[in-house]
C-alpha positions as CSV (number, residue, x, y, z in Angstrom):
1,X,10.6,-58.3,66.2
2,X,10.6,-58.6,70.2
3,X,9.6,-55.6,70.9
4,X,6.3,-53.8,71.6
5,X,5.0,-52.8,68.1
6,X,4.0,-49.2,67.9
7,X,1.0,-49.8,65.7
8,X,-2.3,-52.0,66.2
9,X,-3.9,-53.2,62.7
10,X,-7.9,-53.5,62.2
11,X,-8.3,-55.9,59.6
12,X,-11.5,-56.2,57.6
13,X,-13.1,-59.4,56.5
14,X,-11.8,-60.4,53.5
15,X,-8.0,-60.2,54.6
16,X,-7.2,-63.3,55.6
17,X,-6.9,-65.0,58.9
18,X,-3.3,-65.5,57.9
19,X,-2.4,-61.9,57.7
20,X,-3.9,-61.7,61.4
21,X,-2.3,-64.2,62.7
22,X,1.3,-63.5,61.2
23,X,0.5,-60.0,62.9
24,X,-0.2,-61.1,65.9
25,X,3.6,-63.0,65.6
26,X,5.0,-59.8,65.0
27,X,3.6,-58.9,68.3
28,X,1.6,-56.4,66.6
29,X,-2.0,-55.9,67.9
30,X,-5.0,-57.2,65.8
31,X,-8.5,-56.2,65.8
32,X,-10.0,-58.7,63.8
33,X,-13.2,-57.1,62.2
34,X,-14.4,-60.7,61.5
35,X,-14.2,-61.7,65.1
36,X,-16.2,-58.3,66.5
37,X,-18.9,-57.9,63.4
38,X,-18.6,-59.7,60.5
39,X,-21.6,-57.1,58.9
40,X,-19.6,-54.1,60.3
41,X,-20.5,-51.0,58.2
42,X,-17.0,-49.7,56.5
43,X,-17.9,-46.3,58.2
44,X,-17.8,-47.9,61.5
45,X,-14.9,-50.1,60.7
46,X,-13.0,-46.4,60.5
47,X,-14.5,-45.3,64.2
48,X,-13.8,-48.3,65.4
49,X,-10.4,-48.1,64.3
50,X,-10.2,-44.2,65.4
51,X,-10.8,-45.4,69.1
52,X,-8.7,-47.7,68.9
53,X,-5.7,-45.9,67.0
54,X,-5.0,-48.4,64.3
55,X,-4.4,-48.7,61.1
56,X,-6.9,-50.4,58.9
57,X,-6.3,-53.5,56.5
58,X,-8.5,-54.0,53.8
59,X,-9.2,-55.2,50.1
60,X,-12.8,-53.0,50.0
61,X,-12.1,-49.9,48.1
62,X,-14.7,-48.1,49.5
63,X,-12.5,-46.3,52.6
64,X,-11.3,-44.2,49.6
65,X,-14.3,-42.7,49.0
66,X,-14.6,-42.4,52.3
67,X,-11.9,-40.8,52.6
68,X,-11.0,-38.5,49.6
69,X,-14.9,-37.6,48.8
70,X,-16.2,-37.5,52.4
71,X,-13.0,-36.3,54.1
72,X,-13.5,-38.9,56.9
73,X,-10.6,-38.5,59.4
74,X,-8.5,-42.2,59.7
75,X,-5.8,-43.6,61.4
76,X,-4.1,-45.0,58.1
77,X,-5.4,-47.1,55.9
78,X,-3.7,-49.6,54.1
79,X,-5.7,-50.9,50.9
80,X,-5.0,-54.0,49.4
81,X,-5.3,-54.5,45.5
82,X,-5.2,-58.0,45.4
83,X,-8.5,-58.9,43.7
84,X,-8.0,-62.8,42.7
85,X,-4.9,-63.4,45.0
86,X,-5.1,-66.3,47.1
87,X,-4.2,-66.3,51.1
88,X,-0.2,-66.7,50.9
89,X,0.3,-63.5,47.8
90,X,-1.8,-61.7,50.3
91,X,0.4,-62.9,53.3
92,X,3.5,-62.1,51.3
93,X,2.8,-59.3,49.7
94,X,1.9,-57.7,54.3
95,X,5.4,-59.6,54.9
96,X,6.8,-57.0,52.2
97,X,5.1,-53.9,53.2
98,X,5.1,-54.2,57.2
99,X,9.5,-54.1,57.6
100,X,9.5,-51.8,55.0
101,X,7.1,-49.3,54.9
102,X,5.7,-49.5,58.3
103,X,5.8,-46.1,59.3
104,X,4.6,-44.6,56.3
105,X,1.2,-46.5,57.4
106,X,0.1,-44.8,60.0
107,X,-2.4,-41.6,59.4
108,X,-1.6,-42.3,55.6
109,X,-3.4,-44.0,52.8
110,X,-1.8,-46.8,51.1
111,X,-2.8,-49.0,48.1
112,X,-0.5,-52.0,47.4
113,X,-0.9,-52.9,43.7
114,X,1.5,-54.8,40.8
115,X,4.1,-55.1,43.8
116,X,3.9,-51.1,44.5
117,X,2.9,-49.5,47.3
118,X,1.3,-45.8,47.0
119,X,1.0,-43.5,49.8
120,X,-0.7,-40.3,50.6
């Protein structure tokens, strides 16, 4: 990808500094929540991302409640089900869903599970 990419990512701490930095060579831009405020409050990590019209990355269920129960607007959300999946399935499994599915990520949440990816 040479191009200017359309979308800038938030990723939350947990991700994987790999996943940010294989965005960041897709020319993509990367807020790294890790880098800002490792203690960020999930709440915030959604303004913060509103501001700054990305998408979130995350692994911390959570932004679905905050979603669906609380009906807190977002910039897309893409959740990560990955529980005991070391750096590179994480890696690999972003390398799947970015080509493919990337413009089904913004203002929509995703969940990546068992290879699948959900979005509403």
């Amino acid at each position: 990808m040479t191009t200017k990419a359309p979308l800038k990512f938030v990723v939350n701490v947990g991700v994987g500094r790999s996943i940010e930095e294989w965005l960041k060579s897709q020319d993509f831009e990367v807020v790294a929540i890790g880098s800002v405020n490792p203690e960020m409050a999930d709440f915030e990590i959604m303004q913060l991302a509103n501001l700054e019209d990305g998408v979130i990355i995350t692994m911390d269920k959570d932004f679905g409640e905050l979603v669906f129960k609380e009906n807190n607007l977002h910039k897309g959300i893409l959740l990560l089900r990955l529980e005991d999946a070391m750096s590179e399935e994480k890696l690999a499994a972003i390398q799947n869903i970015i080509p493919e599915h990337l413009e089904n990520l913004k203002n929509n949440f995703s969940v990546y599970q068992n290879g699948k990816l959900r979005t509403r």
